[in-house]
PDB file of N, CA, C and O in Angstrom:
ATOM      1  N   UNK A   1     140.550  98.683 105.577  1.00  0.00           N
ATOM      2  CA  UNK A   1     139.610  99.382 106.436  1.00  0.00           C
ATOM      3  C   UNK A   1     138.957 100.545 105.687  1.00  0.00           C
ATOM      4  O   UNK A   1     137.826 100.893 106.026  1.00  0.00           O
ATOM      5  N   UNK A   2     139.518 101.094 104.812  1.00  0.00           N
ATOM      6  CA  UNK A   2     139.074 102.361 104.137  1.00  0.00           C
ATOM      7  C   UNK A   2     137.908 102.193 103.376  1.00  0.00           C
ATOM      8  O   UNK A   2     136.754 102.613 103.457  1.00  0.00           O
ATOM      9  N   UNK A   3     138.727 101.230 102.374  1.00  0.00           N
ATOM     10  CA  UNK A   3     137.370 100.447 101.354  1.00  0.00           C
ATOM     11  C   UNK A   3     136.760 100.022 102.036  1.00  0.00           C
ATOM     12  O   UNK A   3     135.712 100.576 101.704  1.00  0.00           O
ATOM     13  N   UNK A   4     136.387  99.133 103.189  1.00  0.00           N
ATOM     14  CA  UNK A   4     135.380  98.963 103.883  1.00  0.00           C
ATOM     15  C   UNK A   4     134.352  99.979 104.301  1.00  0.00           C
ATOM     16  O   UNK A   4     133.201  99.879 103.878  1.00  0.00           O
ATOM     17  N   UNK A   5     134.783 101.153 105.276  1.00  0.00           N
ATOM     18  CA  UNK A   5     134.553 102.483 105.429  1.00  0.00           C
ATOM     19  C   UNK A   5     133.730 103.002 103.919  1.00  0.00           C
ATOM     20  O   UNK A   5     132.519 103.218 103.962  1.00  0.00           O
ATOM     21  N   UNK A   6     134.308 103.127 102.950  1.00  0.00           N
ATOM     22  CA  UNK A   6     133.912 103.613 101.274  1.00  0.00           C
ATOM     23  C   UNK A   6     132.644 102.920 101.077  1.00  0.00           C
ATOM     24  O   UNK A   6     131.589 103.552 101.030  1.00  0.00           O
ATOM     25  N   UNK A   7     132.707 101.297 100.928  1.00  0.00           N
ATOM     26  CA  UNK A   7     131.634 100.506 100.636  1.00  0.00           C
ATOM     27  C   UNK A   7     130.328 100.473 101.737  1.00  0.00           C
ATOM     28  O   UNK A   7     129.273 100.115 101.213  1.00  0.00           O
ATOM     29  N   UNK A   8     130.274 100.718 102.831  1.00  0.00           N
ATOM     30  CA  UNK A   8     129.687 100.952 103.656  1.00  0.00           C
ATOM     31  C   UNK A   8     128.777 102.053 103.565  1.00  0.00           C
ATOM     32  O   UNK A   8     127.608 101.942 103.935  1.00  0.00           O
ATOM     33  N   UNK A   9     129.422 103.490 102.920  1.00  0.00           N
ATOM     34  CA  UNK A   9     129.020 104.817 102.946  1.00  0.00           C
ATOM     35  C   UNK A   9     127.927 104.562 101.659  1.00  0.00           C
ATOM     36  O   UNK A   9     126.734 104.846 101.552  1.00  0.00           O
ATOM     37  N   UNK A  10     128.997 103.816 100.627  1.00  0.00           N
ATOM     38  CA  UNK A  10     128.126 103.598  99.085  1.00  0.00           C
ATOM     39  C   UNK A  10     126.894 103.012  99.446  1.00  0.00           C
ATOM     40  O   UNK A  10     125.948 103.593  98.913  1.00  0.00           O
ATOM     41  N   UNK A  11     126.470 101.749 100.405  1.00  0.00           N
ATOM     42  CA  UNK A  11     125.487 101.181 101.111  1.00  0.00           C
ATOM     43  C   UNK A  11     124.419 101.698 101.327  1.00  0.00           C
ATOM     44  O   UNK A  11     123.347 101.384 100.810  1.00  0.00           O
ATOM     45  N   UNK A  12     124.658 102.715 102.278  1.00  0.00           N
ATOM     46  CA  UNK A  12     123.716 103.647 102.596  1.00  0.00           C
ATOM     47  C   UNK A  12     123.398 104.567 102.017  1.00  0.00           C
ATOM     48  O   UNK A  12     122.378 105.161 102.364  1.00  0.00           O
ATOM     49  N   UNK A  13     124.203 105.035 100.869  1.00  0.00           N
ATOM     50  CA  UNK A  13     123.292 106.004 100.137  1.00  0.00           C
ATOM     51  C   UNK A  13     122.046 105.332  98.892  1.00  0.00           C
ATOM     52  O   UNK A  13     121.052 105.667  98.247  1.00  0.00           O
ATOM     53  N   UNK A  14     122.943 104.203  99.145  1.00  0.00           N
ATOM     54  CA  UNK A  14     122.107 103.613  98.151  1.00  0.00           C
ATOM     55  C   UNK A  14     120.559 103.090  99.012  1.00  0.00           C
ATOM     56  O   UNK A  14     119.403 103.251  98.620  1.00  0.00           O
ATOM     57  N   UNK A  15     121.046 102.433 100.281  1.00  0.00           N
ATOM     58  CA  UNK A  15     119.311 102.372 101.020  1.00  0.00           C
ATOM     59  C   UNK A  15     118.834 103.237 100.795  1.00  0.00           C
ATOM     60  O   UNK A  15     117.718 103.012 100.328  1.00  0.00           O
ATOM     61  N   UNK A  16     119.156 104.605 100.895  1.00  0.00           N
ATOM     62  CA  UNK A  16     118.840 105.781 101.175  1.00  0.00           C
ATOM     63  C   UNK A  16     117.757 106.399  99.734  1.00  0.00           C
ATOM     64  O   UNK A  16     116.587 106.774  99.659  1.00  0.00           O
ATOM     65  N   UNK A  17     118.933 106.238  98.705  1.00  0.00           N
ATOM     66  CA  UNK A  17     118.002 106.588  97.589  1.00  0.00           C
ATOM     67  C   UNK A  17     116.994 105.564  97.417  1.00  0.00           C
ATOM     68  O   UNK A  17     115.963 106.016  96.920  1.00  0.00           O
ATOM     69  N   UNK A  18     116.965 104.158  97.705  1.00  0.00           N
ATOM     70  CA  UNK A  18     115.746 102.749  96.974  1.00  0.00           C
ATOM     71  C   UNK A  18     115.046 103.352  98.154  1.00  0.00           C
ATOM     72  O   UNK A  18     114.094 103.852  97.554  1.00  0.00           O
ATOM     73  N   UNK A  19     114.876 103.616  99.260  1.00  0.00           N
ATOM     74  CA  UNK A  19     113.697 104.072 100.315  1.00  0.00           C
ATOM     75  C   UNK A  19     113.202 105.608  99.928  1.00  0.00           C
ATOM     76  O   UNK A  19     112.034 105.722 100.302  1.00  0.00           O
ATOM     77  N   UNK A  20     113.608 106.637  99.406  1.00  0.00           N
ATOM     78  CA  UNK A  20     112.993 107.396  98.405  1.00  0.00           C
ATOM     79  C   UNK A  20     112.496 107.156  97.552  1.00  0.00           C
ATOM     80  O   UNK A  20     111.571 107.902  97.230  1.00  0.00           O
ATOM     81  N   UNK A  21     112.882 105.738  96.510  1.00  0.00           N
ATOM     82  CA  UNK A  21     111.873 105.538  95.509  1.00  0.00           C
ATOM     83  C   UNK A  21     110.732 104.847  95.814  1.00  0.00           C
ATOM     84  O   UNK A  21     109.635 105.064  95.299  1.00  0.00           O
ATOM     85  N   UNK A  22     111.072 103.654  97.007  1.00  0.00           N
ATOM     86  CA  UNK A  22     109.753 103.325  97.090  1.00  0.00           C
ATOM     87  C   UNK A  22     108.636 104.208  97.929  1.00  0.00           C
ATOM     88  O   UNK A  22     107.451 104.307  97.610  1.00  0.00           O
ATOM     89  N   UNK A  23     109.271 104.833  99.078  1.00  0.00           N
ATOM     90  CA  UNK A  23     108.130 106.522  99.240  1.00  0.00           C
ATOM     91  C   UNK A  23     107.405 106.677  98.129  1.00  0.00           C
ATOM     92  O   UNK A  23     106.261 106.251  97.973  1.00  0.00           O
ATOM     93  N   UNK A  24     108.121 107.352  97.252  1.00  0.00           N
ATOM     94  CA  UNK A  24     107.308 107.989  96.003  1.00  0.00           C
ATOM     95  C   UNK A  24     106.513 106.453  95.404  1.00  0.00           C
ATOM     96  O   UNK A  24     105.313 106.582  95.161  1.00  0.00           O
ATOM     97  N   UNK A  25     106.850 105.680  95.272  1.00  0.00           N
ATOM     98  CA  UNK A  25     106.030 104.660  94.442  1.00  0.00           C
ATOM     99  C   UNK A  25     105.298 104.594  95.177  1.00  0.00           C
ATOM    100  O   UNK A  25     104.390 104.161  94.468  1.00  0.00           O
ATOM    101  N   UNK A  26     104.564 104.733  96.855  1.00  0.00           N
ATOM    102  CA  UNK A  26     103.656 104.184  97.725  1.00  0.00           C
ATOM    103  C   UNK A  26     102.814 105.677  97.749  1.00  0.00           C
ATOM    104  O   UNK A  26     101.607 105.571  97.969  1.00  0.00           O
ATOM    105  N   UNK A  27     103.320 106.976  97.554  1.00  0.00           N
ATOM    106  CA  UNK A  27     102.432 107.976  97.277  1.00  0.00           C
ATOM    107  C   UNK A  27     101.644 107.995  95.954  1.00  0.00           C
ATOM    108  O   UNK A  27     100.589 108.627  95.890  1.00  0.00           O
ATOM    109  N   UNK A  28     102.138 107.309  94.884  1.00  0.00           N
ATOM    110  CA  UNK A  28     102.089 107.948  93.699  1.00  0.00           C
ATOM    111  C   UNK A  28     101.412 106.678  92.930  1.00  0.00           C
ATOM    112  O   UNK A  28     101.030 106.768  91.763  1.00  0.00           O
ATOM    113  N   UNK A  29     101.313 105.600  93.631  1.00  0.00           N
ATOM    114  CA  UNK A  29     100.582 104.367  93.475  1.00  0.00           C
ATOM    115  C   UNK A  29     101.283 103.792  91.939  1.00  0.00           C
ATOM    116  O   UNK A  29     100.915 102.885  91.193  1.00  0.00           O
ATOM    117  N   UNK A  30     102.040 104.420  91.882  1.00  0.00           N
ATOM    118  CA  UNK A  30     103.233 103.748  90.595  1.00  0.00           C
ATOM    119  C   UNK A  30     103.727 102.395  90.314  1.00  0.00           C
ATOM    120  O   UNK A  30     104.920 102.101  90.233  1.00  0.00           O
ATOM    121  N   UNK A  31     102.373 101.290  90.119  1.00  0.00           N
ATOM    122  CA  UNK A  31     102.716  99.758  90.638  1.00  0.00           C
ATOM    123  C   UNK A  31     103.670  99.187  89.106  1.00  0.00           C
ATOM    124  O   UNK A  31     104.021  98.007  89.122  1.00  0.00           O
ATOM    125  N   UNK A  32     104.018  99.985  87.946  1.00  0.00           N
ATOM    126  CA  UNK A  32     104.950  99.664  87.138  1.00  0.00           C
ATOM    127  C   UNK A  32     106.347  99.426  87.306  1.00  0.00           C
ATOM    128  O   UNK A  32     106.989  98.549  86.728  1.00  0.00           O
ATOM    129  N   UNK A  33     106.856 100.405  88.276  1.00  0.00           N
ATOM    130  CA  UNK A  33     108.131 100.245  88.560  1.00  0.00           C
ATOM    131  C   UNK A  33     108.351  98.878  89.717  1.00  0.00           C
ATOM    132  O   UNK A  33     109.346  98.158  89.793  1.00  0.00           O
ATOM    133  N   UNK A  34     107.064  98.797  90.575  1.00  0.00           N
ATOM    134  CA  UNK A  34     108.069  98.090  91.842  1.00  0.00           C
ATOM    135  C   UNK A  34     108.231  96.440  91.532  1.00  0.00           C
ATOM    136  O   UNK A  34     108.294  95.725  92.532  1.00  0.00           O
ATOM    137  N   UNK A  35     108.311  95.699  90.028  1.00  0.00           N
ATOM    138  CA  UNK A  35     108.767  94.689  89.707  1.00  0.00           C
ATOM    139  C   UNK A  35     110.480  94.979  89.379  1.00  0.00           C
ATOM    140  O   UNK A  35     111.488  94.348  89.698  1.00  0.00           O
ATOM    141  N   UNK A  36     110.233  96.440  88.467  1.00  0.00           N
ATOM    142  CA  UNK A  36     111.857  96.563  88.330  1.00  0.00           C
ATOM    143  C   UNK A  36     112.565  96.813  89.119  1.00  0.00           C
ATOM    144  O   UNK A  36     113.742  96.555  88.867  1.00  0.00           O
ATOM    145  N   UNK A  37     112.333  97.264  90.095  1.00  0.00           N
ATOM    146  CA  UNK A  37     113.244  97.349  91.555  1.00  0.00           C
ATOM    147  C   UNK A  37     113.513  96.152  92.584  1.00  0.00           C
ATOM    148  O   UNK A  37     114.457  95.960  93.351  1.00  0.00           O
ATOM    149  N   UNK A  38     112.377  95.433  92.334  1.00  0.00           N
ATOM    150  CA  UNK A  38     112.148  94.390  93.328  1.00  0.00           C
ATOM    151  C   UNK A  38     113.605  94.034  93.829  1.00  0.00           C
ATOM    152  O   UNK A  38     113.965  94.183  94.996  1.00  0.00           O
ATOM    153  N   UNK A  39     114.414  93.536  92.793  1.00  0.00           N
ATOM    154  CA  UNK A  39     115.704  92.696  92.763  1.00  0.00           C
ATOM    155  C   UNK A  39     116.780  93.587  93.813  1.00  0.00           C
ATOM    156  O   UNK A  39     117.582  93.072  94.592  1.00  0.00           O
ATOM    157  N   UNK A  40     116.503  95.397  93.548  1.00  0.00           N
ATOM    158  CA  UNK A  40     117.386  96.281  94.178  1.00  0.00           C
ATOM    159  C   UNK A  40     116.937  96.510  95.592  1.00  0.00           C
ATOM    160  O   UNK A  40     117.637  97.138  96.386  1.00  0.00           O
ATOM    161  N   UNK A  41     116.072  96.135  95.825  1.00  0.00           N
ATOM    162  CA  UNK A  41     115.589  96.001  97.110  1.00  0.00           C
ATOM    163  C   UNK A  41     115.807  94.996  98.011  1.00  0.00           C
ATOM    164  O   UNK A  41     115.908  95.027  99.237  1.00  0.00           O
ATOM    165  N   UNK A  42     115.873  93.969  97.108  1.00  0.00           N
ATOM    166  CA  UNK A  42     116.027  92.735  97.907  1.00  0.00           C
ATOM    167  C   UNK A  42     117.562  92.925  98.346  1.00  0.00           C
ATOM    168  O   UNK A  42     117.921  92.565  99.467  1.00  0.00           O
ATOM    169  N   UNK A  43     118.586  93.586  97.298  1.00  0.00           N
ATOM    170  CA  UNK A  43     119.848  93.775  97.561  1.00  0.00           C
ATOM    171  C   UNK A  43     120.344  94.194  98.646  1.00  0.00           C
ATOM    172  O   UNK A  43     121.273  93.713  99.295  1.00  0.00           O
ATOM    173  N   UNK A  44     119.394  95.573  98.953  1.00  0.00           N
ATOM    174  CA  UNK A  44     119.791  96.555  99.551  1.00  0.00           C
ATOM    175  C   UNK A  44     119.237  96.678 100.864  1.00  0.00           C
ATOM    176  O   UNK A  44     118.942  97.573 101.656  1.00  0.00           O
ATOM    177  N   UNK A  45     119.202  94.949 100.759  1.00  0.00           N
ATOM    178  CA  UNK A  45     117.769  94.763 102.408  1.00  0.00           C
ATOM    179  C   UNK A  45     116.441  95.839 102.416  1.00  0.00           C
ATOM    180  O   UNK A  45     116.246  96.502 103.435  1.00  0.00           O
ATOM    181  N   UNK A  46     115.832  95.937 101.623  1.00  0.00           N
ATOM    182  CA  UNK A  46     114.694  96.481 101.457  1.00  0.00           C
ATOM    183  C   UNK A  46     113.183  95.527 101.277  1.00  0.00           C
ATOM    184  O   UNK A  46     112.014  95.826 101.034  1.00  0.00           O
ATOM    185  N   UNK A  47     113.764  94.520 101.485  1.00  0.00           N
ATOM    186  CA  UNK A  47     112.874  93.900 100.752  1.00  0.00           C
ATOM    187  C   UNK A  47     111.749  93.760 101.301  1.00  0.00           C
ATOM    188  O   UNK A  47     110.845  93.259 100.632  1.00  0.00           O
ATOM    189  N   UNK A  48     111.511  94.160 102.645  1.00  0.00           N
ATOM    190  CA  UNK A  48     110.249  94.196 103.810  1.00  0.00           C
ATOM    191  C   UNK A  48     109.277  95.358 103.268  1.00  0.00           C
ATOM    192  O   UNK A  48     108.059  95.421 103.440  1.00  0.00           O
ATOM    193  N   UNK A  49     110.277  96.456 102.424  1.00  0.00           N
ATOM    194  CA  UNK A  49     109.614  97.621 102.460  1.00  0.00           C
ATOM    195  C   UNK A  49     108.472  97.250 100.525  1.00  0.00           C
ATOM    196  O   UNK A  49     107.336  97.509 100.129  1.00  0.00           O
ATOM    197  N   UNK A  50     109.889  96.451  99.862  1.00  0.00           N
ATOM    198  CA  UNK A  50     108.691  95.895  98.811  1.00  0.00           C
ATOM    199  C   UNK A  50     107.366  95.467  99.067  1.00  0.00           C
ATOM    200  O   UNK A  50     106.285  95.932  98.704  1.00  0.00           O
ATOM    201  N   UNK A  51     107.810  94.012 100.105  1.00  0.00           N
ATOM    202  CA  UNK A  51     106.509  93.427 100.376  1.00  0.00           C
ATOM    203  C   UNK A  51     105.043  94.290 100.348  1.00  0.00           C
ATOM    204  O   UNK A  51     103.959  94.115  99.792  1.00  0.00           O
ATOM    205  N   UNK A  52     105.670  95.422 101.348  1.00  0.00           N
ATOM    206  CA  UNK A  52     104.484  96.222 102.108  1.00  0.00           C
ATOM    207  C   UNK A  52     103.672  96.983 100.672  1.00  0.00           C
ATOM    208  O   UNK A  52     102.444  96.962 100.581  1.00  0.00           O
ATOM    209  N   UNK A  53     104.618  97.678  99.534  1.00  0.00           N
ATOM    210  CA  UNK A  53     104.423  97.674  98.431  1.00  0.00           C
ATOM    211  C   UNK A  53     103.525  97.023  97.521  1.00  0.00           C
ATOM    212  O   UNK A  53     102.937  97.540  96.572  1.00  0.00           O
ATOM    213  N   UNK A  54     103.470  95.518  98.014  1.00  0.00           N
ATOM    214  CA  UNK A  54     103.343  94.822  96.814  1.00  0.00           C
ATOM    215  C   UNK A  54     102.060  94.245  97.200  1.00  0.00           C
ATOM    216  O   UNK A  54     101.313  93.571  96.490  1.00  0.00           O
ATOM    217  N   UNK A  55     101.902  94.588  98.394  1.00  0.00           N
ATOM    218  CA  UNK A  55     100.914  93.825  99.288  1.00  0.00           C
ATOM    219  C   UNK A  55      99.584  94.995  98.686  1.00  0.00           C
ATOM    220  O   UNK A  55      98.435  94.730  98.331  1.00  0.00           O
ATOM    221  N   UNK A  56     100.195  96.130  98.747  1.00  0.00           N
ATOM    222  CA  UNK A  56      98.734  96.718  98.215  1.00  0.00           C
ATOM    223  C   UNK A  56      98.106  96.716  96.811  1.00  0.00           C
ATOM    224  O   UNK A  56      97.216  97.522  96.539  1.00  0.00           O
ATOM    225  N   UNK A  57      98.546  95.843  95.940  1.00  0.00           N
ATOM    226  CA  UNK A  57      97.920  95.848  94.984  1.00  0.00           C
ATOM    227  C   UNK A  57      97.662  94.324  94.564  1.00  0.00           C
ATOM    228  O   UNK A  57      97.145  94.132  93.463  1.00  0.00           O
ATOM    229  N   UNK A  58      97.914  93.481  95.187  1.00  0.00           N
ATOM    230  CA  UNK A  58      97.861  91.920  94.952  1.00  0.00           C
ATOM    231  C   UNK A  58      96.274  91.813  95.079  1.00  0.00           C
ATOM    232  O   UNK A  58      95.717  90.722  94.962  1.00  0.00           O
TER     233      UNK A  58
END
């Protein structure tokens, strides 16, 4: 239960920080990085927030 609890917390900080980077990549129009993240997004169930990302420069 603990490690569950632990891995859970690790989870969310980690959404937490990939939804700060892609913020800044959607202010800062930074279309270099969001191939290298793509994969950490998709991980981290983000991957709706790529799309929206990716959608503006296609």
């Amino acid at each position: 239960m603990k490690d569950s609890q632990h891995l859970e917390a690790r989870l969310r900080r980690a959404k937490s920080c990939l939804n700060d980077v892609a913020t800044s990549i959607e202010q800062s129009k930074c279309i270099d990085l969001a191939p290298e993240i793509a994969m950490s997004f998709f991980f981290a169930g983000l991957i709706d927030k790529y799309e929206i990302i990716a959608a503006q420069y296609s």
